[in-house]
SELO-92310 format. One record per atom (N, C-alpha, C, CB): residue in one letter; atom name; z negated, y negated, x negated. Coordinates in steps of 0.02 Angstrom, whole numbers, plus 50000, padded with zeros to 5 digits. Glycine has a CB too. Layout:
residues N
  kekol  nuvo     up  north   east
      A    CA      Z      Y      X
...
***
This chain:
residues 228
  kekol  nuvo     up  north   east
      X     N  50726  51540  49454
      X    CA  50705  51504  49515
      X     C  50667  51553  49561
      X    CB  50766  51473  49553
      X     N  50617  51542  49583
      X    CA  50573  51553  49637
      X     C  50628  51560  49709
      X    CB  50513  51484  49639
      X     N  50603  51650  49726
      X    CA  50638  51639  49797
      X     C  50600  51587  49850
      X    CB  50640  51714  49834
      X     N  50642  51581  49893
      X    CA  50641  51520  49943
      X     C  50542  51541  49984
      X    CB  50735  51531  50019
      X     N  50528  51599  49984
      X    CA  50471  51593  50022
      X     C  50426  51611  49964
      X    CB  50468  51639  50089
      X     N  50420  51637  49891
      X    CA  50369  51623  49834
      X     C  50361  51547  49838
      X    CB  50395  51649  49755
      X     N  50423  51496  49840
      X    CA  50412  51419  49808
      X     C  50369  51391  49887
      X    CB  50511  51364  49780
      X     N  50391  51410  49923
      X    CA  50342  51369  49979
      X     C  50276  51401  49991
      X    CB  50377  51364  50055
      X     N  50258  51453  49977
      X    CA  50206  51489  49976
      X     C  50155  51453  49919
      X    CB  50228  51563  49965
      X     N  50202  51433  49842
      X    CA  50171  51413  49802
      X     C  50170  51334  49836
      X    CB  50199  51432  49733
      X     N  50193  51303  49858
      X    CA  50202  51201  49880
      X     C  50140  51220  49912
      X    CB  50284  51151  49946
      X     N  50138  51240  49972
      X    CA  50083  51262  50006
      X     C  50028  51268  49983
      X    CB  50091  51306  50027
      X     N  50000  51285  49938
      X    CA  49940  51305  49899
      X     C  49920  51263  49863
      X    CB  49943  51355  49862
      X     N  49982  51214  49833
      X    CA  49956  51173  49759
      X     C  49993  51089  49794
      X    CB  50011  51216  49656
      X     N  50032  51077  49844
      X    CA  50059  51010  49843
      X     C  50005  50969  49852
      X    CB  50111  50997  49891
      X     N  49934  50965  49889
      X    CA  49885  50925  49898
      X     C  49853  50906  49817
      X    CB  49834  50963  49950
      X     N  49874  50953  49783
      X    CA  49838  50942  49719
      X     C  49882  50898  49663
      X    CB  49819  51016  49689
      X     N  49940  50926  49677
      X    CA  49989  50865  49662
      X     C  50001  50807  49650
      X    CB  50012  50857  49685
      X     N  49968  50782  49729
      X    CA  49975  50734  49759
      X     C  49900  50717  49755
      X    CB  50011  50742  49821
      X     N  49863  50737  49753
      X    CA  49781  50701  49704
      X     C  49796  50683  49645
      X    CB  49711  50756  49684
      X     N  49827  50704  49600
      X    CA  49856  50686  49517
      X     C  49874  50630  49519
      X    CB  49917  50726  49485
      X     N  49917  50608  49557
      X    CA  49962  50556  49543
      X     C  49932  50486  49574
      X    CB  50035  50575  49573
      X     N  49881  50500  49648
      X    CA  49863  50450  49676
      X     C  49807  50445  49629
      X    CB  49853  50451  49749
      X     N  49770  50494  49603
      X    CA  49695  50482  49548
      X     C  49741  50419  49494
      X    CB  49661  50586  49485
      X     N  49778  50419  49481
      X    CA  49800  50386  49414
      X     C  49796  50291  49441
      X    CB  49899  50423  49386
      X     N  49836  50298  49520
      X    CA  49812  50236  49540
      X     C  49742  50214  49561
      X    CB  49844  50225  49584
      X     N  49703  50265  49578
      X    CA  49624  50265  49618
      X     C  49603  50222  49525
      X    CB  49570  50383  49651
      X     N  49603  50235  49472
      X    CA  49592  50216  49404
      X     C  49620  50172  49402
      X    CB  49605  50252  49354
      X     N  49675  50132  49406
      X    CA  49708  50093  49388
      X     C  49660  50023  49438
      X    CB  49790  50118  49401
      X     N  49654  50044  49492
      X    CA  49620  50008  49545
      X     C  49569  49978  49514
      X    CB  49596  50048  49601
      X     N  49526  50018  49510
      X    CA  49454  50008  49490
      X     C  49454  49972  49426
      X    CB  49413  50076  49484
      X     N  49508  49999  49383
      X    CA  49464  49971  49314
      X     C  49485  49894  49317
      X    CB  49491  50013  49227
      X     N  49559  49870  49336
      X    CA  49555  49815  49366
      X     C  49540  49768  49406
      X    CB  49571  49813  49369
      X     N  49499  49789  49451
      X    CA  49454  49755  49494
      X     C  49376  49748  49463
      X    CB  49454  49795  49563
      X     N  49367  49789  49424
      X    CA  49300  49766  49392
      X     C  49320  49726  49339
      X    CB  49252  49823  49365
      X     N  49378  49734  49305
      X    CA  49377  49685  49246
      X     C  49388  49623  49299
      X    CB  49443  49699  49178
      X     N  49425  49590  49341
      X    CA  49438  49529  49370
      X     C  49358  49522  49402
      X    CB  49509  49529  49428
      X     N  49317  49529  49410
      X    CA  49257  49530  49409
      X     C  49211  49514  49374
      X    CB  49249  49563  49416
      X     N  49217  49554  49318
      X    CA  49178  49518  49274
      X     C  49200  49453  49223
      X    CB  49156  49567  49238
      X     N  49269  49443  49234
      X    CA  49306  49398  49212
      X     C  49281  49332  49242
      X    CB  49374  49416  49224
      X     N  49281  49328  49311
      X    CA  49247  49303  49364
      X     C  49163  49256  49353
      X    CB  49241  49371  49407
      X     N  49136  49333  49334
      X    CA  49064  49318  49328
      X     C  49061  49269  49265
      X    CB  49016  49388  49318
      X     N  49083  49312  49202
      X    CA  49081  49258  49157
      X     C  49128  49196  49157
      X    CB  49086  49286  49099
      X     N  49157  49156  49182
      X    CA  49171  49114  49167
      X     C  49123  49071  49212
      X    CB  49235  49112  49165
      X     N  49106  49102  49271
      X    CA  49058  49069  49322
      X     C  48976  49077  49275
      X    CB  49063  49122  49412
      X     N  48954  49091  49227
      X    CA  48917  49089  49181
      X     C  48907  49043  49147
      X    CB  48926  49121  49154
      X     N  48986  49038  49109
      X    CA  48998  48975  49061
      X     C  49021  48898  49084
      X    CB  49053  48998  49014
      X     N  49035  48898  49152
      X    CA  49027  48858  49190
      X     C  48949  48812  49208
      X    CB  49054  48894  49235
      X     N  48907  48857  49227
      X    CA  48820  48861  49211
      X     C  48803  48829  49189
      X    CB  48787  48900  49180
      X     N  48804  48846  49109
      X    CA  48781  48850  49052
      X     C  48809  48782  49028
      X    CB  48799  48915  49016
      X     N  48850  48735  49059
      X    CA  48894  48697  49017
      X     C  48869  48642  49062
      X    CB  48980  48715  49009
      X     N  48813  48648  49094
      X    CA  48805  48599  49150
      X     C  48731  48580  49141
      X    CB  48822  48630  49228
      X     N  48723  48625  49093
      X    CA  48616  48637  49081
      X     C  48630  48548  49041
      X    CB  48565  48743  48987
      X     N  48558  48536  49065
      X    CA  48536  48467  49044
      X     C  48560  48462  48946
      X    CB  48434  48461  49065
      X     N  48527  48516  48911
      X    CA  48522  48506  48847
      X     C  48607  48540  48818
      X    CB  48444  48548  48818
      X     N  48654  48559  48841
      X    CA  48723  48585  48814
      X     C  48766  48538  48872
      X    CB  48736  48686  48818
      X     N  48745  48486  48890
      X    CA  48790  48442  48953
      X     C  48874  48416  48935
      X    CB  48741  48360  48970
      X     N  48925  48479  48933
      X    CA  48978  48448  48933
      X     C  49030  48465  49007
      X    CB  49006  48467  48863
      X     N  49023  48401  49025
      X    CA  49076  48404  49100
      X     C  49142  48441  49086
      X    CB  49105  48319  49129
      X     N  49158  48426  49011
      X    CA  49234  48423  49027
      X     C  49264  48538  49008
      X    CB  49282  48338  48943
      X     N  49212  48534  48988
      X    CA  49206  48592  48975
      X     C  49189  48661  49048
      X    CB  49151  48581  48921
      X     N  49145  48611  49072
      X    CA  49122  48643  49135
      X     C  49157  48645  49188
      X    CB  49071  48622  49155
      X     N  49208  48601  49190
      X    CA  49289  48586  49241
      X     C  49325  48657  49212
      X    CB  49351  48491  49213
      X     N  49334  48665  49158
      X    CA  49381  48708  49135
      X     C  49382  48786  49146
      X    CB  49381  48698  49072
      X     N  49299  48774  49152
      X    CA  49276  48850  49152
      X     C  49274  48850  49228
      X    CB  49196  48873  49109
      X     N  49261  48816  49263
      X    CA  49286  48805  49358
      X     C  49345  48835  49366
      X    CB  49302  48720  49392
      X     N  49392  48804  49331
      X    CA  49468  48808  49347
      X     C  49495  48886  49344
      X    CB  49511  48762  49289
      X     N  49450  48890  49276
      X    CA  49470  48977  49278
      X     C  49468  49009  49317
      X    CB  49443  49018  49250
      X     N  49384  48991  49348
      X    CA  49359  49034  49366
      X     C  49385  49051  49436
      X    CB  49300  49024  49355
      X     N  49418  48995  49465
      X    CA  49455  49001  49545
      X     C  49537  49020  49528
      X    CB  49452  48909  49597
      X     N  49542  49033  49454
      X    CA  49611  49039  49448
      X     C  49613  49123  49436
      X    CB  49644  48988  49384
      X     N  49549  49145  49425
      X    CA  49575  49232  49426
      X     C  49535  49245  49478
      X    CB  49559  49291  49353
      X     N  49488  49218  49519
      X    CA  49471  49244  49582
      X     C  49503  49228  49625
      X    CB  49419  49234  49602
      X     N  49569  49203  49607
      X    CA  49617  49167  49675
      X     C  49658  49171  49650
      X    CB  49615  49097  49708
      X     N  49704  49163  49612
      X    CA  49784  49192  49609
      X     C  49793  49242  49585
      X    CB  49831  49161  49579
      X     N  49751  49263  49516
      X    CA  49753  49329  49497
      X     C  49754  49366  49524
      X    CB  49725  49348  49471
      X     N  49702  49385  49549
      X    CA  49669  49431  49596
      X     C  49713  49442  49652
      X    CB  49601  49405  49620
      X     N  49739  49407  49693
      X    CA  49779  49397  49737
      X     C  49864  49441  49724
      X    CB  49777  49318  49738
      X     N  49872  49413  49675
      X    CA  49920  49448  49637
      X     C  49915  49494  49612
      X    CB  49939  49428  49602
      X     N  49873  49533  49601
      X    CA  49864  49610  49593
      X     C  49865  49629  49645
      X    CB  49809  49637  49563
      X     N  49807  49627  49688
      X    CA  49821  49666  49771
      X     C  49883  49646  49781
      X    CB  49772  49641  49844
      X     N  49924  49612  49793
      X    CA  49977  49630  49831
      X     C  50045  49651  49789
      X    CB  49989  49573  49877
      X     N  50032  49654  49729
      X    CA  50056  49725  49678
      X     C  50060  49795  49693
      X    CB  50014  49735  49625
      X     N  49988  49784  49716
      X    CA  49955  49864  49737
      X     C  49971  49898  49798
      X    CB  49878  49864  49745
      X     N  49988  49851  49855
      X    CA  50013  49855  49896
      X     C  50084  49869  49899
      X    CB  49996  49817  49918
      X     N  50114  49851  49879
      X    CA  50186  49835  49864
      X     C  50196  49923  49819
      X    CB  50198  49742  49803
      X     N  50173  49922  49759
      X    CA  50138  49996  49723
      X     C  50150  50063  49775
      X    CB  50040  49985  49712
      X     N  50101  50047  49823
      X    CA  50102  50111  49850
      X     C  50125  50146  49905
      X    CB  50061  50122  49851
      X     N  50150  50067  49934
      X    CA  50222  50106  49992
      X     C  50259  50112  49961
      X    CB  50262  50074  50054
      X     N  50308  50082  49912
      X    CA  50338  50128  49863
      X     C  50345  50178  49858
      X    CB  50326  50129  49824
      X     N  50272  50217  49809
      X    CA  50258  50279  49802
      X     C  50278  50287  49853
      X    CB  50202  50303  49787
      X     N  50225  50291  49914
      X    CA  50242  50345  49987
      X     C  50309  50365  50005
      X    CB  50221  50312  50058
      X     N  50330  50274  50014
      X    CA  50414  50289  50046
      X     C  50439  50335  50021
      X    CB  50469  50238  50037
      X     N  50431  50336  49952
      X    CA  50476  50371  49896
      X     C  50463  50437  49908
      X    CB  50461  50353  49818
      X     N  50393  50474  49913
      X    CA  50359  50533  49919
      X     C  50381  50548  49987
      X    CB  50281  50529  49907
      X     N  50400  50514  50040
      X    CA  50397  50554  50112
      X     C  50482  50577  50103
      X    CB  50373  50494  50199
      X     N  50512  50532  50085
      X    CA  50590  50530  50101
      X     C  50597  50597  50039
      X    CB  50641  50435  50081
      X     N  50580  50605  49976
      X    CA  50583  50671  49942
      X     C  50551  50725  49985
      X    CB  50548  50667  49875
      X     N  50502  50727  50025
      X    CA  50471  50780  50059
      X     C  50530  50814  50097
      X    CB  50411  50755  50107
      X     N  50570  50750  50140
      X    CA  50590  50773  50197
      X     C  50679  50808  50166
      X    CB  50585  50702  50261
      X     N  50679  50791  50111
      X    CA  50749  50829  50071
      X     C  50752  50900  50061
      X    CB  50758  50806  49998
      X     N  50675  50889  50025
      X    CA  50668  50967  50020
      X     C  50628  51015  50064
      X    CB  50642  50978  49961
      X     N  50622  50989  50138
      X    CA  50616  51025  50194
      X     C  50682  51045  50214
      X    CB  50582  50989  50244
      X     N  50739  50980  50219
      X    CA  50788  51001  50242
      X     C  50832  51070  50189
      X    CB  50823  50934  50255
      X     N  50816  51066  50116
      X    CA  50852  51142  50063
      X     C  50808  51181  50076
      X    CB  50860  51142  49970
      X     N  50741  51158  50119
      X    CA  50702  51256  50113
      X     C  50722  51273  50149
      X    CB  50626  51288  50122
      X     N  50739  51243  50216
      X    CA  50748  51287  50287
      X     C  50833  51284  50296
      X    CB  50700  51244  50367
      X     N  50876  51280  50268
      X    CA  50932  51267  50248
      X     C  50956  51247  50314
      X    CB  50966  51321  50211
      X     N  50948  51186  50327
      X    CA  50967  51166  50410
      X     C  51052  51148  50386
      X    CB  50909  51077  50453
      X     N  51078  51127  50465
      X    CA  51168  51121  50426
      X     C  51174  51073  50423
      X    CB  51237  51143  50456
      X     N  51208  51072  50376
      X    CA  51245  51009  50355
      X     C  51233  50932  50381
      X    CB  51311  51023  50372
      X     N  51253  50963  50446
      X    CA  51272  50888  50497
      X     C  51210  50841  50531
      X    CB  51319  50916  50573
      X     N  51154  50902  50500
      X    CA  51064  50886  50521
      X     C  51053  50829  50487
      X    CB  50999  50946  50494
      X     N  51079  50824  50430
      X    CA  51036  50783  50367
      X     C  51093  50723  50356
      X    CB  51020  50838  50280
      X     N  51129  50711  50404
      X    CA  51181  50649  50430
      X     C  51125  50575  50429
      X    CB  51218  50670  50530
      X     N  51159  50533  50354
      X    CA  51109  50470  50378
      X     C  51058  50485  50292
      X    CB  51049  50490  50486
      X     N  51022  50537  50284
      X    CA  50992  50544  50245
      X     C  50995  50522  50159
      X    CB  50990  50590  50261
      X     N  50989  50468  50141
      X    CA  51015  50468  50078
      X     C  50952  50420  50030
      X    CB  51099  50434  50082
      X     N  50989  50417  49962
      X    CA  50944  50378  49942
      X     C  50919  50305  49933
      X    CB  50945  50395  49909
      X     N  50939  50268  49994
      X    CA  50913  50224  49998
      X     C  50884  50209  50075
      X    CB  50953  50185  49969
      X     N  50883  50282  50087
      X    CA  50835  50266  50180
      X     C  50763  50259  50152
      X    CB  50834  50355  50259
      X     N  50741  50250  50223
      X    CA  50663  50204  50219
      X     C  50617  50236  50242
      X    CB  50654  50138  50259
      X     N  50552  50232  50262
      X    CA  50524  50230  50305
      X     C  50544  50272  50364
      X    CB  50519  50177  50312
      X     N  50579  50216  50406
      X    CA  50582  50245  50462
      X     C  50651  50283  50455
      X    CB  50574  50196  50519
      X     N  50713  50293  50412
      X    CA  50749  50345  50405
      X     C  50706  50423  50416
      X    CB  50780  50334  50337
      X     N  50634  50413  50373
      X    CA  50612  50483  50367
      X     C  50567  50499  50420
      X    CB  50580  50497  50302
      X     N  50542  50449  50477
      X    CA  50511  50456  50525
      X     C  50555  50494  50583
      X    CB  50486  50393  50539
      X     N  50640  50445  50592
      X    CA  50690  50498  50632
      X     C  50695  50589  50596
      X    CB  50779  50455  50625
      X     N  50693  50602  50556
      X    CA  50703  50650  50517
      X     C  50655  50712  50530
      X    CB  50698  50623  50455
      X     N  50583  50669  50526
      X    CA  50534  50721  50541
      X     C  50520  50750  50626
      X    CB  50467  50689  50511
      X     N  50543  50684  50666
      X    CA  50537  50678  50743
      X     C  50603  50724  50756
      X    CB  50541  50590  50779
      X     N  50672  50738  50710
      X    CA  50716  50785  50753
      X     C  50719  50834  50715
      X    CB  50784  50764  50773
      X     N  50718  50842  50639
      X    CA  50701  50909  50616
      X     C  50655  50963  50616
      X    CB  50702  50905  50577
      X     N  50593  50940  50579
      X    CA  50525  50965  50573
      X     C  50502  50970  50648
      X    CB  50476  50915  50525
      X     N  50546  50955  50703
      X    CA  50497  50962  50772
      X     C  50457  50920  50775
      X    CB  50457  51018  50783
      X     N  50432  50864  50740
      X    CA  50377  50833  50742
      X     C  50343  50817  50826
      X    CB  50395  50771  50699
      X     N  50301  50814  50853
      X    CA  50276  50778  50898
      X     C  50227  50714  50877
      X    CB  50246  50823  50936
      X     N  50273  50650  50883
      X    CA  50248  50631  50826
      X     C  50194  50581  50855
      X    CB  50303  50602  50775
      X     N  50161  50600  50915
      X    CA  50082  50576  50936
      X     C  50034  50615  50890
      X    CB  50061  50596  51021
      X     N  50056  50684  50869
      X    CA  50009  50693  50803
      X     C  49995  50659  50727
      X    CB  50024  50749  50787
      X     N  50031  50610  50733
      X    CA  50043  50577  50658
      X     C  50028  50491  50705
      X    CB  50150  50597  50606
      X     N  50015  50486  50758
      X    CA  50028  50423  50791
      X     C  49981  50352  50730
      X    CB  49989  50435  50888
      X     N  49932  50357  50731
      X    CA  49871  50342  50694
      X     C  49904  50317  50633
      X    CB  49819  50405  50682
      X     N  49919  50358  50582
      X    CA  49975  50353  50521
      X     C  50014  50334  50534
      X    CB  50000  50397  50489
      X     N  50077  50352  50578
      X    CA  50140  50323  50577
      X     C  50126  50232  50582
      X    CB  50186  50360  50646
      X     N  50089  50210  50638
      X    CA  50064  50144  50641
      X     C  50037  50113  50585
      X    CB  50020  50140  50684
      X     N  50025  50150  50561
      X    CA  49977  50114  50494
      X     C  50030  50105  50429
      X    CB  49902  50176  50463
      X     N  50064  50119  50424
      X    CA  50137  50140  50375
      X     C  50172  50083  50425
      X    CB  50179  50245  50377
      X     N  50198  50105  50467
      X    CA  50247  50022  50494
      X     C  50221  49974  50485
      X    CB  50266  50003  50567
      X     N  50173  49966  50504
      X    CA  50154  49906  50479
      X     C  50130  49861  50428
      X    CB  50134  49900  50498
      X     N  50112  49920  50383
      X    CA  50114  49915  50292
      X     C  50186  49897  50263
      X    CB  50093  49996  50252
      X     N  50222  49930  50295
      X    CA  50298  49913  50275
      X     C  50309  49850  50305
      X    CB  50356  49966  50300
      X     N  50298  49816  50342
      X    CA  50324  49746  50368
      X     C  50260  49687  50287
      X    CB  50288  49732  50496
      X     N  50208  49706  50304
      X    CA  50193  49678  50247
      X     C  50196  49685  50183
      X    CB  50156  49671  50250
      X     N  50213  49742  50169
      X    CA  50261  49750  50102
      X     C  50316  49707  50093
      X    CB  50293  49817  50098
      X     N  50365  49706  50153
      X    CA  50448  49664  50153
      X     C  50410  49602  50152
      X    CB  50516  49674  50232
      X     N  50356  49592  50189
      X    CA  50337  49508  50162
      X     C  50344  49485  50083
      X    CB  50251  49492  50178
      X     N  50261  49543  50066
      X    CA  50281  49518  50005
      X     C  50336  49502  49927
      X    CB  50250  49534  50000
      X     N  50364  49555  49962
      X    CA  50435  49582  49910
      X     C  50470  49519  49904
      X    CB  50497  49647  49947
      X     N  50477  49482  49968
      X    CA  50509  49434  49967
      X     C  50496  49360  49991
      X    CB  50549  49456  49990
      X     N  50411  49366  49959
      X    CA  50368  49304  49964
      X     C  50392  49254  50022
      X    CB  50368  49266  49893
      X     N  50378  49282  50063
      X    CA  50384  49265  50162
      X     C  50299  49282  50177
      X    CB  50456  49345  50227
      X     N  50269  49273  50126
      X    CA  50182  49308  50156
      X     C  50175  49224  50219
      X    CB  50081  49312  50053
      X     N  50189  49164  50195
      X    CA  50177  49130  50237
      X     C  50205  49095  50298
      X    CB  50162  49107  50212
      X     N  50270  49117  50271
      X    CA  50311  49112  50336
      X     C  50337  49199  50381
      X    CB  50388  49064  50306
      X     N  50304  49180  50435
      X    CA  50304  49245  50483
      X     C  50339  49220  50547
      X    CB  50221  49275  50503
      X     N  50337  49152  50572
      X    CA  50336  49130  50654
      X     C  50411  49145  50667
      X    CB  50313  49037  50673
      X     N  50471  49171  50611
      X    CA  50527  49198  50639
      X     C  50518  49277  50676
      X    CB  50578  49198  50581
      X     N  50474  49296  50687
      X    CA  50475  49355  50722
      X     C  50388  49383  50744
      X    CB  50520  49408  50670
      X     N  50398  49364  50817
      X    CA  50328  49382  50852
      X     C  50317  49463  50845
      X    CB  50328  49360  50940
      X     N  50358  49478  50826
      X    CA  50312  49559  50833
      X     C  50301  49575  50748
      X    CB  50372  49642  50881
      X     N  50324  49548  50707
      X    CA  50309  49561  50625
      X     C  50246  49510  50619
      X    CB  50384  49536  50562
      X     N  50232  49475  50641
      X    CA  50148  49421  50659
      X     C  50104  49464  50693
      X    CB  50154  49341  50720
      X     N  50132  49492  50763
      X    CA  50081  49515  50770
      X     C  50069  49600  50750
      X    CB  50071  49495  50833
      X     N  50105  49626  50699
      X    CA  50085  49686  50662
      X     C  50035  49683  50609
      X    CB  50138  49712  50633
      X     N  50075  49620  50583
      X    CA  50029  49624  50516
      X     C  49961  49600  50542
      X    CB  50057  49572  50447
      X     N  49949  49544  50604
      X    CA  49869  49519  50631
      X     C  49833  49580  50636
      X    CB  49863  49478  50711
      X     N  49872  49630  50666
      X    CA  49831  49685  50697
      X     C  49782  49759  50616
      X    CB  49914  49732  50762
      X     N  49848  49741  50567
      X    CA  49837  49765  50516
      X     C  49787  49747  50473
      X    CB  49881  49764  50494
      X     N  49765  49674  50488
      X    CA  49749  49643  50423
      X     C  49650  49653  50484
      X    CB  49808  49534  50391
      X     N  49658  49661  50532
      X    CA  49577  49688  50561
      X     C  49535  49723  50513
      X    CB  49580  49744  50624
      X     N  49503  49689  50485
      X    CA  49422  49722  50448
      X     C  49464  49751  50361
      X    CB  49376  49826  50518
      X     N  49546  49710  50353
      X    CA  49539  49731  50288
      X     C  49562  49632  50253
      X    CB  49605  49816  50268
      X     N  49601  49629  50289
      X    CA  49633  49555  50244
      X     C  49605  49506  50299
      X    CB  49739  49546  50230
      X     N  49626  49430  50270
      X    CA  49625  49376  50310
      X     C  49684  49365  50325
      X    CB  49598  49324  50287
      X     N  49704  49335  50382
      X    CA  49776  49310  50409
      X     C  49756  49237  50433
      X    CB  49811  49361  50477
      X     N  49776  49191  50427
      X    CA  49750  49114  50472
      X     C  49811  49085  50490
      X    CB  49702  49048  50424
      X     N  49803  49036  50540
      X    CA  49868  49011  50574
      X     C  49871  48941  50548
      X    CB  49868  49013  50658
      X     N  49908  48922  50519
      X    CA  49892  48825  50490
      X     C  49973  48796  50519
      X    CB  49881  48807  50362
      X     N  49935  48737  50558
      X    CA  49988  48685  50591
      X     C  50017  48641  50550
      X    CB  49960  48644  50641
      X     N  50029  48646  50515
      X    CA  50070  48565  50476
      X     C  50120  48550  50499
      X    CB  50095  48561  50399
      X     N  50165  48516  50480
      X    CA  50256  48519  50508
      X     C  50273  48559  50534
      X    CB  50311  48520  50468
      X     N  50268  48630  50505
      X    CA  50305  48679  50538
      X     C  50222  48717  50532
      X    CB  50389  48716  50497
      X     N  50228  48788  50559
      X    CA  50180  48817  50557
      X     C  50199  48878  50517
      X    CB  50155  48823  50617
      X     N  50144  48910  50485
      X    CA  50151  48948  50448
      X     C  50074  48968  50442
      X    CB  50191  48926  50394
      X     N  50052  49027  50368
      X    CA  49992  49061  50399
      X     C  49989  49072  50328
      X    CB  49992  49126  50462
      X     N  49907  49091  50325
      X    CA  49868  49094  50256
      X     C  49845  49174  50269
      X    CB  49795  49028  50246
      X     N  49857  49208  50195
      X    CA  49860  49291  50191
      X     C  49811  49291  50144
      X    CB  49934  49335  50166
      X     N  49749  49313  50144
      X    CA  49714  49322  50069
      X     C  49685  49393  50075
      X    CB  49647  49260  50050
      X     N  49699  49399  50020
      X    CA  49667  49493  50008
      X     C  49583  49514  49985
      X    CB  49717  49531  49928
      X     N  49552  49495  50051
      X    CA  49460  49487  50012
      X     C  49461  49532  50001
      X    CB  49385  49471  50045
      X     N  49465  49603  50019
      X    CA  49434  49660  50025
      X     C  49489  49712  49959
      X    CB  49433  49685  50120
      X     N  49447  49740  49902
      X    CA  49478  49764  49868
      X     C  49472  49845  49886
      X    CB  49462  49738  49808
      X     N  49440  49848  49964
      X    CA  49453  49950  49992
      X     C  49512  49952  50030
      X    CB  49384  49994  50056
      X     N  49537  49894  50028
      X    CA  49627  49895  50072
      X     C  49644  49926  50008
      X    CB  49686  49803  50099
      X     N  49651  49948  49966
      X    CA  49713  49996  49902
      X     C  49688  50057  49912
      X    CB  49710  49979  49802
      X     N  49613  50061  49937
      X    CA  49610  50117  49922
      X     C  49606  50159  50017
      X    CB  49543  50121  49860
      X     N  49606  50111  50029
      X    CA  49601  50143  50103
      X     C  49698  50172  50120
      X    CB  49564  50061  50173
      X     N  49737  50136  50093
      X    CA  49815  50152  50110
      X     C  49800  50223  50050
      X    CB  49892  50070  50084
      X     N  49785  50230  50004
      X    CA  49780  50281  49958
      X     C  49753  50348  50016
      X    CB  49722  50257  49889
      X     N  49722  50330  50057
      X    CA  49671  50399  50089
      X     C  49705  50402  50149
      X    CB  49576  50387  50105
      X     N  49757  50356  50169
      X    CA  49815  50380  50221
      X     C  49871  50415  50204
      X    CB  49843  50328  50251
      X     N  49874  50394  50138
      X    CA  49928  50459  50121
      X     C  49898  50524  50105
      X    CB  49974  50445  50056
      X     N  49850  50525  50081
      X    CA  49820  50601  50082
      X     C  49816  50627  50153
      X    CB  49743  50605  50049
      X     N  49789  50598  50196
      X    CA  49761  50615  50260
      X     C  49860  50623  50327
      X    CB  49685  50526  50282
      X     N  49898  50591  50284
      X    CA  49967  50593  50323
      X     C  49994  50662  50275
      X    CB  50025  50508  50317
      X     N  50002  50679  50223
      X    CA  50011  50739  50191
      X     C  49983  50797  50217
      X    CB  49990  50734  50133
      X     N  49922  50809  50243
      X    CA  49864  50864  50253
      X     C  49889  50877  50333
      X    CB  49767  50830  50241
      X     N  49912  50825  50348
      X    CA  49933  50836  50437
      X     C  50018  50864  50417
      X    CB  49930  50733  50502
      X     N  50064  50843  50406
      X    CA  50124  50881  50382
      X     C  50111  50929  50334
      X    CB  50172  50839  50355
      X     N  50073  50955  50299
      X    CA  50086  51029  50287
      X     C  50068  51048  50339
      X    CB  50055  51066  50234
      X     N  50038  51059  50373
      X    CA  50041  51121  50439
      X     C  50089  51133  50475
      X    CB  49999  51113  50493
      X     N  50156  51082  50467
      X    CA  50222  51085  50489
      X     C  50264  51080  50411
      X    CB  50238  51019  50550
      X     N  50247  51103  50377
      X    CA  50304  51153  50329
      X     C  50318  51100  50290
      X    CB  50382  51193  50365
      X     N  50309  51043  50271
      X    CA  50323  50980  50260
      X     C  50279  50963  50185
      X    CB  50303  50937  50330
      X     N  50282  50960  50112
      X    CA  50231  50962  50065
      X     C  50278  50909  50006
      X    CB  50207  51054  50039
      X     N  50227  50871  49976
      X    CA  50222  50830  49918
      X     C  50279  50866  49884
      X    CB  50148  50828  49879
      X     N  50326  50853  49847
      X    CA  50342  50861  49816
      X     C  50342  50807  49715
      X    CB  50379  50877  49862
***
């Protein structure tokens, strides 16, 4: 084993790279599935076309290739992003709450510091953690920290397919409204009860939460804090 200041000397040097490895594998995973639901897309919206031309005129054929075609540009599709979503607070949660373990064995804080800490805290378990251990001032992470709460409220949506019912709690409505600015749609629909329409247009929401965890990593190493 690496003494205690070789291994952080070495985290220090190599955890950003680490932590490029593992998010590159999703940045791939992203892409190659969003272009295949794409071109999946295109061609059936092709053979749809083509099934409508005067001289190959079959309706019933050309319904079918419709159906598809709104069935992987609309549920599929749909259902991957919020896979992906779901995917990578995961990861994070998982990645911050390991960070903050093995901050607490480098700097061998006591015992009674790491009260609460276990393996099934969250989020915000590791947000108290970094705000009383690591010193955090945590208007330096303000930007991120916001952007992570409120990824986590729409994560617990989807986990537990509540994406359309929100109106039990005004401040989880208005997180995710504020979240979903210039990446998702959110809409308000009155029927009986009210409830709200979530659609995932934009396929740079996976990759934009991908470049907040790099960019929330790069700000905690300078406070001793690294990928593990």
């Amino acid at each position: 084993m690496f003494p205690k200041l070789k291994r952080e000397d070495f985290l220090r040097k190599n955890h950003m790279n680490f932590l490029e490895m593992e998010l590159k594998a999703y940045e791939r995973y992203i892409a190659f599935t969003e272009d295949y639901l794409d071109k999946a897309v295109l061609d059936y919206q092709l053979k749809h076309k083509d099934a409508l031309e005067e001289d190959t005129l079959d309706r019933k054929a050309a319904e079918e290739y419709r159906k598809k075609m709104f069935e992987v540009d609309g549920n599929f599709t749909q259902r991957f992003r919020e896979s992906i979503i779901v995917q990578l607070f995961s990861f994070f949660e998982k990645a911050i709450l390991n960070s903050c373990e093995m901050y607490y064995f480098n700097k061998e804080l006591d015992e009674g510091h790491q009260e609460g800490m276990n393996t099934k805290a969250g989020f915000e378990e590791a947000k108290a953690f970094l705000k009383k251990e690591v010193r955090l001032t945590l208007n330096e992470l303000n930007p991120e920290l916001d952007f992570f709460s409120k990824l986590s409220t729409l994560r617990n949506k989807i986990v537990h397919h509540q994406l359309g019912n929100l109106s039990d709690d005004r401040k989880k409505i208005n997180d995710i409204r504020a979240l979903s600015k210039n990446r998702f749609i959110i809409q308000k629909k009155r029927d009986f009860l009210t409830s709200y329409f979530i659609h995932f247009d934009k396929p740079e929401f996976s990759f934009e939460i991908i470049d907040k965890i790099k960019l929330f990593y790069r700000k905690l190493e300078e406070k001793g804090v690294y990928y593990l």
